[in-house]
BAFI-3210 file (N, C-alpha, C; in Angstrom, 3 decimals, decimal comma, padded with zeros to 6 digits):
// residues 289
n [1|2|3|4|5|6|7|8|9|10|11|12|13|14|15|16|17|18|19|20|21|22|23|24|25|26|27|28|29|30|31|32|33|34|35|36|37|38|39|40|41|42|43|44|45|46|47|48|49|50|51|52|53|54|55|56|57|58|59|60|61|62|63|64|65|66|67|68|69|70|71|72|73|74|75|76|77|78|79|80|81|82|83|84|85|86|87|88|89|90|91|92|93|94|95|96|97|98|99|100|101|102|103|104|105|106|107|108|109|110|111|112|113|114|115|116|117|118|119|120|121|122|123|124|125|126|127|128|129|130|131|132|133|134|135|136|137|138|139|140|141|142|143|144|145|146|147|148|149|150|151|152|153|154|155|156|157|158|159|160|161|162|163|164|165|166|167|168|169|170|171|172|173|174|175|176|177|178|179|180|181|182|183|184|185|186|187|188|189|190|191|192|193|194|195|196|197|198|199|200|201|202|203|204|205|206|207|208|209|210|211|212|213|214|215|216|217|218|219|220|221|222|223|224|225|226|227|228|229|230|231|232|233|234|235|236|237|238|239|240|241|242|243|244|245|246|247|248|249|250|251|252|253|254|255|256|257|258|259|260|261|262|263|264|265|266|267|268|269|270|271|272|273|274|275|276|277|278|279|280|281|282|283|284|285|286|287|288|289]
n.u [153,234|153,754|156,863|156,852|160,006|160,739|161,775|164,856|164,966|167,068|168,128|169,789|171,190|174,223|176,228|177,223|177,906|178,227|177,470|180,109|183,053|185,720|189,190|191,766|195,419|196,327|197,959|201,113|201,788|203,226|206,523|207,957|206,292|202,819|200,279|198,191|194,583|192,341|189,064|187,122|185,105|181,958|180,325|178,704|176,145|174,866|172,995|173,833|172,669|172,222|172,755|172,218|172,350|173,914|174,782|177,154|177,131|178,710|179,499|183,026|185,440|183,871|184,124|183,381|184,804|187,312|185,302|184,883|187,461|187,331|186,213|186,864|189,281|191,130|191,415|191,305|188,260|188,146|186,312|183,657|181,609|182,286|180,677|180,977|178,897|178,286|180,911|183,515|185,336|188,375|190,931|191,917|190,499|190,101|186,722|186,129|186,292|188,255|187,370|188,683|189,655|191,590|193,488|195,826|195,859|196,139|198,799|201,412|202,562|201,741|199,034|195,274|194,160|195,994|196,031|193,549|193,373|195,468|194,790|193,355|195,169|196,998|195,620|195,453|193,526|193,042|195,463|194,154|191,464|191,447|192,079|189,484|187,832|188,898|188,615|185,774|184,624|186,333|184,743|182,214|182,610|182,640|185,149|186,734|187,544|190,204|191,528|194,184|195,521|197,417|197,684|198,256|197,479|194,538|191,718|190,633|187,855|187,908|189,735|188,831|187,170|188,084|189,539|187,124|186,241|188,353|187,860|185,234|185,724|187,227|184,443|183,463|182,088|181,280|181,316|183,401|183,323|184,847|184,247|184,717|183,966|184,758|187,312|186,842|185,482|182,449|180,626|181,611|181,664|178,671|178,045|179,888|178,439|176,068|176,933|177,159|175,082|173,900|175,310|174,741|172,046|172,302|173,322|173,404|174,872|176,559|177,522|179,010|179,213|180,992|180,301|180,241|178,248|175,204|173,427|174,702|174,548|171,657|170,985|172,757|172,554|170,057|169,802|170,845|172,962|173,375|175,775|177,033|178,820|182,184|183,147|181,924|178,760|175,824|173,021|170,494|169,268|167,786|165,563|165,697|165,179|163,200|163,985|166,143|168,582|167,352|165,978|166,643|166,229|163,542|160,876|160,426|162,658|164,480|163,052|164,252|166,654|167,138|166,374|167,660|170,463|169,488|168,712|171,499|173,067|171,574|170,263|171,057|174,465|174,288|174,772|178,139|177,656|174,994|172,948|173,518|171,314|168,479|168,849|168,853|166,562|164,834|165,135|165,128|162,379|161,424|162,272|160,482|158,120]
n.v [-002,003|-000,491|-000,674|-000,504|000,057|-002,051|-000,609|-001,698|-003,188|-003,386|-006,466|-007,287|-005,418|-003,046|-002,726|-005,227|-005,807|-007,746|-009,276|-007,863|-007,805|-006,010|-006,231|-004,700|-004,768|-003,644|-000,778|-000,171|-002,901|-006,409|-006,857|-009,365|-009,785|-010,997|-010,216|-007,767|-007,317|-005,131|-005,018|-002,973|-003,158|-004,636|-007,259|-006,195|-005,253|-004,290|-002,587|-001,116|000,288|000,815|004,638|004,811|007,239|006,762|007,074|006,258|006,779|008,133|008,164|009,426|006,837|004,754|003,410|003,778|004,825|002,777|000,871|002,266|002,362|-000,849|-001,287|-000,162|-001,616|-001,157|-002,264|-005,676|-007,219|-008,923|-011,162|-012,207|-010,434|-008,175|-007,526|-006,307|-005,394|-008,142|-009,029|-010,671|-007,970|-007,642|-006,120|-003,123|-000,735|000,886|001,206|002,255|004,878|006,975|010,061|011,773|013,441|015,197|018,348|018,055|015,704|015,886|016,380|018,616|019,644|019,459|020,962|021,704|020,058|018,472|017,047|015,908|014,634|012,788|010,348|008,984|008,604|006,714|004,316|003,950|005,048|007,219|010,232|012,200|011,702|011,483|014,212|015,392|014,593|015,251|018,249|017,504|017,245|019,325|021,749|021,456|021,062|023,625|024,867|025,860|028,464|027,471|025,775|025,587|026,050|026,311|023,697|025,029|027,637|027,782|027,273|025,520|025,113|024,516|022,879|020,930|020,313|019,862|017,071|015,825|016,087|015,037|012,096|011,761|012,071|009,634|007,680|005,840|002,880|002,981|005,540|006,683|008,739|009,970|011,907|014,494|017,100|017,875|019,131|022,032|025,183|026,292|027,818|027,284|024,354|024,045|025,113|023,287|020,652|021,723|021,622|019,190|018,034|019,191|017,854|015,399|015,172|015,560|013,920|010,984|009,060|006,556|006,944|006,506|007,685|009,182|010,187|012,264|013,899|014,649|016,130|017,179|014,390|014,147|016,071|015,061|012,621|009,836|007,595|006,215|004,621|003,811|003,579|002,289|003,375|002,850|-000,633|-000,517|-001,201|-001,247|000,317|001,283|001,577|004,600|005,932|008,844|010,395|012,339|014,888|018,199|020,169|022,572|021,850|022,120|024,284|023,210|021,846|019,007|018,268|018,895|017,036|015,102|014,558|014,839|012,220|010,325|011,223|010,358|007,322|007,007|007,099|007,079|004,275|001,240|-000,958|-003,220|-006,637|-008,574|-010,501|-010,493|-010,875|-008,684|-008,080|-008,245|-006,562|-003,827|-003,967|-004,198|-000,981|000,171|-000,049|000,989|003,850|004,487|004,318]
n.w [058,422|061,215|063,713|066,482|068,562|071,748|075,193|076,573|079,589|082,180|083,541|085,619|088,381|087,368|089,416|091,815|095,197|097,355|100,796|102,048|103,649|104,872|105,712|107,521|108,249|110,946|112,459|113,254|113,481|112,353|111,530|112,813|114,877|115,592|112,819|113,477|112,968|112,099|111,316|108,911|107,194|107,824|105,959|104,080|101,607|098,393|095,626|092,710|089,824|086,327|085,821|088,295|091,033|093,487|097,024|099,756|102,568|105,827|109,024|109,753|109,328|108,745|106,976|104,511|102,179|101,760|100,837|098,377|097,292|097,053|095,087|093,080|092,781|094,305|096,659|097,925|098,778|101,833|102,623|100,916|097,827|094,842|091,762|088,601|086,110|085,777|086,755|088,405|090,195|090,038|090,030|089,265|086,319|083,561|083,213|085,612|086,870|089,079|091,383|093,468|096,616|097,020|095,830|094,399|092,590|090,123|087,234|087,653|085,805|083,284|080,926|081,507|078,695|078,509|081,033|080,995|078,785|078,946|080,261|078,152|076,287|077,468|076,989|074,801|073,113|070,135|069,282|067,819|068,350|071,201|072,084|070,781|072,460|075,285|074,849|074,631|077,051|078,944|077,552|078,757|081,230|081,766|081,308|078,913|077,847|079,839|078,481|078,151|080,333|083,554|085,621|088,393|088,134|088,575|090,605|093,415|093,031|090,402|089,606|090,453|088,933|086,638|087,254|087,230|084,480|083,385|084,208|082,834|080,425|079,952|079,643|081,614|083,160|085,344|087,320|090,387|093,177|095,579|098,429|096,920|096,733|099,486|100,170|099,631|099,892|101,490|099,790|097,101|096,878|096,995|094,511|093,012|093,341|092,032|089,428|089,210|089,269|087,634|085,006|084,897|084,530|081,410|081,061|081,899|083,460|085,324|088,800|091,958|095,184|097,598|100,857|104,116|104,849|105,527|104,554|101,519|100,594|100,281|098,428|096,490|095,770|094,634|095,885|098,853|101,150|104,244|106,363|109,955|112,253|112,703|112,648|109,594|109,116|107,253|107,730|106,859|103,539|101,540|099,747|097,568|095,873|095,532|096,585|095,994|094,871|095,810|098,110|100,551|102,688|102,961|104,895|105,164|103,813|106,187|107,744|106,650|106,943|109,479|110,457|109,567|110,631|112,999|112,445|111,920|114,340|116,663|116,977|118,281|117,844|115,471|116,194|115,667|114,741|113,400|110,662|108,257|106,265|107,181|109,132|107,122|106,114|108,561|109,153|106,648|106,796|108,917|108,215|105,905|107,166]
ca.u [152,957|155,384|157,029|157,432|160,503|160,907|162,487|164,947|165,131|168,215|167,594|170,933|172,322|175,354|177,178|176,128|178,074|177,157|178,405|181,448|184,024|187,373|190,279|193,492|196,364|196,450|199,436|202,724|201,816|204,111|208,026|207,901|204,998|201,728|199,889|196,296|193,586|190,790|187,651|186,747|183,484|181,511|179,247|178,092|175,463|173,807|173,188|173,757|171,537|172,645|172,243|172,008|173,147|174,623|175,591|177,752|177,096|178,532|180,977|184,810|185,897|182,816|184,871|182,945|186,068|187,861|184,593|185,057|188,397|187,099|184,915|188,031|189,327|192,606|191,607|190,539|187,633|188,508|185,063|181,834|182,302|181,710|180,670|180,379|178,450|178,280|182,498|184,229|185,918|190,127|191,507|191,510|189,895|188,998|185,606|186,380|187,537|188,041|187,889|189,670|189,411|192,932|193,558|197,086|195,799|196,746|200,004|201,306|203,365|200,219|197,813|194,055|194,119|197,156|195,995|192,075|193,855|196,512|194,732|193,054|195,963|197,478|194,706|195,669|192,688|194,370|195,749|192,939|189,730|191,644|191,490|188,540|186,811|189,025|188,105|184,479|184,399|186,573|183,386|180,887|182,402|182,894|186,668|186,736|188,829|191,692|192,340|196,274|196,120|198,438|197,026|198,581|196,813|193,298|190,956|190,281|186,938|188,420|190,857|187,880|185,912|189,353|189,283|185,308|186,131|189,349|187,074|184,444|186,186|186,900|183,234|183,286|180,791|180,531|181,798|183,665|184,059|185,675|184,466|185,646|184,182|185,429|188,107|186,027|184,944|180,888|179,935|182,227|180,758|177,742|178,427|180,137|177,184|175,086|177,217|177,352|173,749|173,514|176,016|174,241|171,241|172,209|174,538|172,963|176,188|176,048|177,748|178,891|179,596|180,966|180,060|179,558|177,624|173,858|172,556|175,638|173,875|170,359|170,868|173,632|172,278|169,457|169,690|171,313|173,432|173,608|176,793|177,376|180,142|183,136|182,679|180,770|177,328|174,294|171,639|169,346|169,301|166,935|165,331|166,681|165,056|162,460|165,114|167,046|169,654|166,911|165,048|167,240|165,291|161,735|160,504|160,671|164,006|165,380|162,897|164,871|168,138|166,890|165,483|168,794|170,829|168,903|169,135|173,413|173,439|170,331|170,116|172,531|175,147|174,336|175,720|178,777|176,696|173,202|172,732|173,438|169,832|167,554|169,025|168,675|165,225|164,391|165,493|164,671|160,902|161,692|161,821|159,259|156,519]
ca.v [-001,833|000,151|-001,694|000,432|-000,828|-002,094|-000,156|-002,700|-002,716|-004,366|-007,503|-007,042|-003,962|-003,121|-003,168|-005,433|-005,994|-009,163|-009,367|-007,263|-007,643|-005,993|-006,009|-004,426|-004,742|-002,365|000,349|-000,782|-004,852|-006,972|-006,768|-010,507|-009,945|-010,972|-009,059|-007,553|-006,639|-004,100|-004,718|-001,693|-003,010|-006,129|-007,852|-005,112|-005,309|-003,305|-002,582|-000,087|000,453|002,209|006,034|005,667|008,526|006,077|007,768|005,596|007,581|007,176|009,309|008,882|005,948|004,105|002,071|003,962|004,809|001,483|000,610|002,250|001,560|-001,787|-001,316|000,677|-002,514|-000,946|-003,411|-006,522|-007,716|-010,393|-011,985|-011,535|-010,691|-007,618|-007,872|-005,060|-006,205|-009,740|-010,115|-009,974|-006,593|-008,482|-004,870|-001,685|-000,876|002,019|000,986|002,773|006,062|007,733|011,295|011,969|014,787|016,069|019,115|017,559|014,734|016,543|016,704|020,066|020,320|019,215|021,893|020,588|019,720|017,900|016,237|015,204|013,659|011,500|008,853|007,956|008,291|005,860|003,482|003,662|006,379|007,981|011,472|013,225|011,258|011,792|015,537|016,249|014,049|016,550|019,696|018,097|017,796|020,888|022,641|020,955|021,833|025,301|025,685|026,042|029,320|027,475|024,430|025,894|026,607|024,803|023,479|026,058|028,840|027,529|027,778|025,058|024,401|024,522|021,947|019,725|020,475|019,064|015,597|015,396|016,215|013,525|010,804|011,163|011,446|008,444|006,959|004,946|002,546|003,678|007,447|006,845|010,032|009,786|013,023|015,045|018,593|017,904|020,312|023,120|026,067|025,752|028,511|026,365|023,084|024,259|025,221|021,916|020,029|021,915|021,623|017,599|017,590|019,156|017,265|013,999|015,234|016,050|012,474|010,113|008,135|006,112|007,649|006,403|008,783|008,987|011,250|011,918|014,976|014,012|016,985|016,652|012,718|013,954|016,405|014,764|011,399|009,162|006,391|006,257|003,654|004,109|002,703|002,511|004,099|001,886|-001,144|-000,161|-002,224|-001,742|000,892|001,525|001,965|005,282|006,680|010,233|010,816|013,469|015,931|018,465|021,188|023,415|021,332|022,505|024,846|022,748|021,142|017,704|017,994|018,795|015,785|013,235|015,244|014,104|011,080|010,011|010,932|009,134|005,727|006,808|007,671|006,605|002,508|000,477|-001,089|-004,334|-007,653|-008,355|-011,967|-010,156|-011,093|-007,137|-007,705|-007,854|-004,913|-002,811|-004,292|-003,189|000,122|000,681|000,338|002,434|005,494|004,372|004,157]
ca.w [059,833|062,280|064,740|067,955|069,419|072,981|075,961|077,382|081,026|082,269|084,811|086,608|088,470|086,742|090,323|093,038|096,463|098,496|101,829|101,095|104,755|104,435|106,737|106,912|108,912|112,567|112,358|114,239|113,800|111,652|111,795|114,100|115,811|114,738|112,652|114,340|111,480|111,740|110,737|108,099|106,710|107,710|105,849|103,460|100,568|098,106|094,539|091,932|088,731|085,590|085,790|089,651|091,939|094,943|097,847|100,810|104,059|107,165|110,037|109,373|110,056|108,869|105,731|102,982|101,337|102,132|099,727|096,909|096,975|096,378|093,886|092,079|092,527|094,545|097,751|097,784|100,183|103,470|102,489|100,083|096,088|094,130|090,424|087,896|084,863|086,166|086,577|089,812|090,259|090,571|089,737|088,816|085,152|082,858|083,521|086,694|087,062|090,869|091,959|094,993|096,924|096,848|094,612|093,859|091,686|088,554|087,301|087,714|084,443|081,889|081,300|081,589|077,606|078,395|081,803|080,588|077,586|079,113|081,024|077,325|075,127|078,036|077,062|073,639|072,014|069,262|069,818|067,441|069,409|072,820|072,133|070,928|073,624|076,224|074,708|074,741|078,369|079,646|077,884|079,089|083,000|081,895|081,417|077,592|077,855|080,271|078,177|078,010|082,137|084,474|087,688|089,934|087,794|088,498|091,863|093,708|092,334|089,034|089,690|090,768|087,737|085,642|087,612|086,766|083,211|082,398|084,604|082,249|079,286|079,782|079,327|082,288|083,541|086,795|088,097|091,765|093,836|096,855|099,015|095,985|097,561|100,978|100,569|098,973|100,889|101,084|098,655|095,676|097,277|096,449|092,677|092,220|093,685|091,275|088,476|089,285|089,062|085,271|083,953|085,612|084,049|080,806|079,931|082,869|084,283|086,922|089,714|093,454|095,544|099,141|102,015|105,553|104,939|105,184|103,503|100,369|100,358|100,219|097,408|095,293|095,019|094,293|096,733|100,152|101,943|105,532|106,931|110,993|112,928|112,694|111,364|108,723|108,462|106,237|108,844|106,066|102,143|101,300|098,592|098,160|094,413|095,977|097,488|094,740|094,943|096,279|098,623|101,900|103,314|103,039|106,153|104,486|103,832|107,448|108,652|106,232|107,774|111,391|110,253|108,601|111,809|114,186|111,876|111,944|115,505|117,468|117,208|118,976|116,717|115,409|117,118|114,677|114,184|112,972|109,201|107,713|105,404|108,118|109,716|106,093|105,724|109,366|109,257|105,543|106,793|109,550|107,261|104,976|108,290]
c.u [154,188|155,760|157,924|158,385|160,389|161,742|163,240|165,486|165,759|167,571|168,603|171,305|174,009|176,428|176,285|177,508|177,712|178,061|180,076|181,944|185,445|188,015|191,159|194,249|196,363|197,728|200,228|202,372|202,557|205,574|208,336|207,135|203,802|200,869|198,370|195,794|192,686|190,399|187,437|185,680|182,887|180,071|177,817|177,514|174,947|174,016|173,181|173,458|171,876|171,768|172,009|172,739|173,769|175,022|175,954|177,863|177,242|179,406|182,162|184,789|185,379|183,535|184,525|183,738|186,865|186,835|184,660|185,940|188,913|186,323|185,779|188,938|191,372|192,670|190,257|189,848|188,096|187,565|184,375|182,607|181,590|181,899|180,276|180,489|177,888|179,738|182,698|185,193|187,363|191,193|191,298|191,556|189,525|187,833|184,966|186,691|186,930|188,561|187,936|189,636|190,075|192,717|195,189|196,968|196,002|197,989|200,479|201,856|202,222|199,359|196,603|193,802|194,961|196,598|194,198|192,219|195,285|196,358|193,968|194,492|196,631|196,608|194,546|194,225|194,048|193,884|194,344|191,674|189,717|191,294|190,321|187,862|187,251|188,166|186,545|184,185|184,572|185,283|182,673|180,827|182,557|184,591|187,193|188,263|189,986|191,930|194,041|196,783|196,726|197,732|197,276|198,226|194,865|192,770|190,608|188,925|187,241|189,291|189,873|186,896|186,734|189,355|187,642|185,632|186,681|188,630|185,789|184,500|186,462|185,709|183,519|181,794|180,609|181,739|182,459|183,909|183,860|185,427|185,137|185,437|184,263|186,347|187,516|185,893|183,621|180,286|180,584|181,642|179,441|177,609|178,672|178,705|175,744|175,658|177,690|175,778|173,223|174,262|175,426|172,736|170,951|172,927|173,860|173,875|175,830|177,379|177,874|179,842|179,867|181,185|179,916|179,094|176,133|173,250|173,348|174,635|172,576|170,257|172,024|173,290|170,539|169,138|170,974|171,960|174,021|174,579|176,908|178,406|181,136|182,939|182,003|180,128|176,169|173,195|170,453|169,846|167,651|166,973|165,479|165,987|164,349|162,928|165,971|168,021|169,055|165,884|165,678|166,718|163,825|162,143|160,942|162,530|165,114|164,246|163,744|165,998|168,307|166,600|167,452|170,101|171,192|168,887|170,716|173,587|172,787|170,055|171,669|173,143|174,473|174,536|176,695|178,081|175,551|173,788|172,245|171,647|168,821|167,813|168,646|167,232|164,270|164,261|165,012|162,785|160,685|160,830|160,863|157,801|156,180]
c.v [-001,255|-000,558|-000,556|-000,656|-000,968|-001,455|-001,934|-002,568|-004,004|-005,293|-007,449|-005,557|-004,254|-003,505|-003,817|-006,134|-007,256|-009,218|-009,262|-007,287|-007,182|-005,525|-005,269|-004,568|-003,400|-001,696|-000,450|-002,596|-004,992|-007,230|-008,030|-010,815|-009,998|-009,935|-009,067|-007,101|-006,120|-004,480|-003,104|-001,878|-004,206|-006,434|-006,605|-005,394|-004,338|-003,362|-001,621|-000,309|001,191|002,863|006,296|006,370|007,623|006,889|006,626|007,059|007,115|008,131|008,394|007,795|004,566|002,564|002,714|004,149|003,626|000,707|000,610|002,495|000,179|-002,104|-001,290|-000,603|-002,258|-001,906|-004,511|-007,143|-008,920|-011,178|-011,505|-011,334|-008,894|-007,537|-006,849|-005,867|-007,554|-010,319|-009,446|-009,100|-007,801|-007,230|-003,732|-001,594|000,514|001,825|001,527|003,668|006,572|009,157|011,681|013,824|015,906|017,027|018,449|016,645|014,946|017,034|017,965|020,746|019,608|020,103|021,056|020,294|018,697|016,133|015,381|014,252|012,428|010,043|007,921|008,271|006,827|004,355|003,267|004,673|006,788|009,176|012,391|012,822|011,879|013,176|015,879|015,533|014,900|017,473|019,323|018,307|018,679|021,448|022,521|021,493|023,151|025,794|025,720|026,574|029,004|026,313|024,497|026,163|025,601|024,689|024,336|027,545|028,880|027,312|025,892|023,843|023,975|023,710|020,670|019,256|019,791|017,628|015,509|015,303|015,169|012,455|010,761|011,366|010,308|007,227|005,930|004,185|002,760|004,820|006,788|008,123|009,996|011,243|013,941|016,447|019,151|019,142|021,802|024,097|026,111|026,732|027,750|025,281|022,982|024,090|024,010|020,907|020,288|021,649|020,228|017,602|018,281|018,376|015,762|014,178|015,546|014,060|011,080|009,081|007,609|006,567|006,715|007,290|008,679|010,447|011,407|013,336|014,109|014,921|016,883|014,909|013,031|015,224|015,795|013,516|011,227|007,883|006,719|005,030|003,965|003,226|003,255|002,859|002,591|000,750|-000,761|-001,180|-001,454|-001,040|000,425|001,766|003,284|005,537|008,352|011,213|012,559|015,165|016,644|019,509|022,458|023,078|021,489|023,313|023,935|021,898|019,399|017,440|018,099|017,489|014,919|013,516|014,620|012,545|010,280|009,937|010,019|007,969|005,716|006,454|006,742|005,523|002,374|-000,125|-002,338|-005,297|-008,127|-010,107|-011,927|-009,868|-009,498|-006,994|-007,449|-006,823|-004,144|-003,234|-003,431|-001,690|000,871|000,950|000,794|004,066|005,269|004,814|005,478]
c.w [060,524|063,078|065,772|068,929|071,076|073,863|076,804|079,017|081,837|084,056|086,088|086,654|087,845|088,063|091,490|094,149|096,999|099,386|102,237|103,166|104,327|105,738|106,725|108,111|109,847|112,166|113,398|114,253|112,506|112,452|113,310|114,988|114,659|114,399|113,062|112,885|112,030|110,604|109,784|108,116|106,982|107,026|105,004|102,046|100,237|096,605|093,497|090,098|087,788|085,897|087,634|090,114|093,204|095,588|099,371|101,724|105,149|108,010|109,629|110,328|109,688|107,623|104,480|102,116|100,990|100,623|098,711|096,803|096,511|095,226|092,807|091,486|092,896|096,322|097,884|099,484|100,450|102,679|100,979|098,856|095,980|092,661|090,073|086,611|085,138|086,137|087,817|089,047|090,841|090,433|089,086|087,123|084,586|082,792|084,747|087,169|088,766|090,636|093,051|095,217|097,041|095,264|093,853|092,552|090,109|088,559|087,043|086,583|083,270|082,198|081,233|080,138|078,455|079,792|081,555|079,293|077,684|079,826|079,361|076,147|076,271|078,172|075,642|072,629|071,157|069,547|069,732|068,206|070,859|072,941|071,829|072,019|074,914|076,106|074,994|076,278|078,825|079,132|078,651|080,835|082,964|081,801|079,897|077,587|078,749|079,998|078,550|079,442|082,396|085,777|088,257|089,438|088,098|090,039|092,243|092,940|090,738|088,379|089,782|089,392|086,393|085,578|087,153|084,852|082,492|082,920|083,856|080,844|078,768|079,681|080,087|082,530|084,550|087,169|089,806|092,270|095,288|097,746|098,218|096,435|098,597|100,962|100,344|099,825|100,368|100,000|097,086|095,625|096,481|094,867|092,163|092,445|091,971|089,570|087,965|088,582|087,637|084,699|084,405|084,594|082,256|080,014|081,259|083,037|085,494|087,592|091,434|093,741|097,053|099,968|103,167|105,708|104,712|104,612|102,086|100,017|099,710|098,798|095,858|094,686|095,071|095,152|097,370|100,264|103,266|106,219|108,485|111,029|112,752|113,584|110,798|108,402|108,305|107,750|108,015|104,270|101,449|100,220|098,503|096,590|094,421|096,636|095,928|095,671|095,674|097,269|100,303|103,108|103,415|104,464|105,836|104,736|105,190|108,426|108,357|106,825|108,975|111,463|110,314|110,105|113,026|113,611|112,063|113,149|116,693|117,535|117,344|117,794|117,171|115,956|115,517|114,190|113,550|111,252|108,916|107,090|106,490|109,015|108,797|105,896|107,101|109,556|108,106|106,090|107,755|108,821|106,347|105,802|107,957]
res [x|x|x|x|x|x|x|x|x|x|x|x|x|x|x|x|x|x|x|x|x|x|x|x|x|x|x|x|x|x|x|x|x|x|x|x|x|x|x|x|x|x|x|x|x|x|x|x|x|x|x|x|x|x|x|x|x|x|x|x|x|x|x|x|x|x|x|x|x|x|x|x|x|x|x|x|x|x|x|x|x|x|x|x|x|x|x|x|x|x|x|x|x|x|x|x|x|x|x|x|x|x|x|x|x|x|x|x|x|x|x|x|x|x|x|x|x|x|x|x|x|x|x|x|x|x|x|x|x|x|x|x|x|x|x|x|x|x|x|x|x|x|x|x|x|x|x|x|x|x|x|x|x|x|x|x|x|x|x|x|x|x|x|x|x|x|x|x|x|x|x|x|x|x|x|x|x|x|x|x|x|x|x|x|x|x|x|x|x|x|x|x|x|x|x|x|x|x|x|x|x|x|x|x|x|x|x|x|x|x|x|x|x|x|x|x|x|x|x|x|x|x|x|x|x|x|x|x|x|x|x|x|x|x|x|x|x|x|x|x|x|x|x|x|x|x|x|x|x|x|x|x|x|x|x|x|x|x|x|x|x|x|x|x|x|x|x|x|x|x|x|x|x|x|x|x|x|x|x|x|x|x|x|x|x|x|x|x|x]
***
């Protein structure tokens, strides 16, 4: 008899949030005087699913970064827990890699062989695995022919496409990117966008991603998190699966644009006492109506 195995379909999101608050210290407080704290994020939930696309959306200011800076596990939340796997996040982890939006983040004397292969030899890979697991990525983003380049010979996008390559050489469990084609000029934006979304489709990583572009949100990810204007709390959590790389022009796609907006923009903020879920529950069936 054959025995058709089972698909197993995991019971826990790999990352889950629960009432995530983080503070930090106001500019000019300390030095004998007490110190004031800003609020960043209050009271923030949500959950991420292998292979999901996450996208944190919100206007500057909102904390989303502040976020997955915690996630990264480079600041720790005031309040609330976040667990990846089922362990609190207590620091930063190769389980973790961040791409930042600066073109600097590569060292300028390692060519991209050199710089996609030094965060795992620094993790102990041996030399021969570390390389070929480089060389397999640089292909895979298209820079084959400038393994031997130096950062300051390569374009912008090309520099971005380096950080994508050593962060997933490393076989993380979750992808962070920090506004990574913020700096871009929009015709490269584009390209990278599209050249996120084959390599997403081809190896299925899970992925969070931060933005305050609502069209970048609605084609790069998979699920939404709508963060308010500073503090950042929990508008709405959307589904985003229906929207692709070519869905910009359709009618649809500039309603969820408006739609999306008016949940950022258009409801009053919270009271900083209103339990975040029943706001994301309200609002989530908002956009569903």
């Amino acid at each position: 008899m054959t025995v058709i195995p089972l698909s197993v379909v995991p019971s826990e999101p790999l990352l889950r949030a629960e009432q995530v608050s983080i503070d930090y210290a106001a500019p000019g407080s300390g030095f004998g005087r007490a110190a004031a704290r800003v609020r960043a994020t209050h009271e923030v939930s949500f959950e991420v699913w292998r292979g999901d696309r996450f996208v944190l959306l919100g206007p500057s200011g909102c904390g989303k970064s502040t976020l997955l800076k915690a996630v990264a596990g480079f600041v720790a939340p005031t309040s609330g827990s976040l667990l990846l796997d089922g362990r609190p996040i207590v620091k930063p982890g190769p389980d973790r890699i961040v791409v930042f939006q600066e073109f600097d983040q590569l060292p300028p004397w390692k060519t991209v062989r050199q710089n996609v292969m030094f965060p795992l030899l620094a993790t102990g890979v041996a030399r021969a695995e570390a390389q070929a697991r480089a060389l397999h990525w640089i292909a895979k983003v298209g820079l084959a022919r400038f393994a031997d380049a130096y950062p300051h010979t390569l374009s912008g996008g090309m520099k971005a496409r380096v950080a994508i390559a050593r962060a997933l050489a490393m076989q993380p469990s979750i992808l962070l990117m920090d506004e990574p084609f913020a700096a871009l000029d929009a015709l490269t934006r584009r390209r990278m966008q599209e050249e996120l979304q084959a390599l997403w489709e081809e190896e299925h990583f899970t992925m969070l991603f931060v933005t305050h572009s609502i069209e970048e949100a609605l084609v790069v990810g998979n699920r939404i998190l709508l963060l308010s204007p500073h503090p950042g709390r929990v508008r709405a959590e959307l589904n985003a699966h229906q929207f692709g790389l070519h869905s910009g022009g359709s009618p649809e796609f500039q309603t969820a644009a408006e739609r999306i907006h008016a949940l950022l923009f258009g409801a009053g903020e919270p009271g900083a006492g209103e339990a975040e879920g029943g706001q994301a529950a309200q609002t989530k069936r908002a956009w569903q109506s």
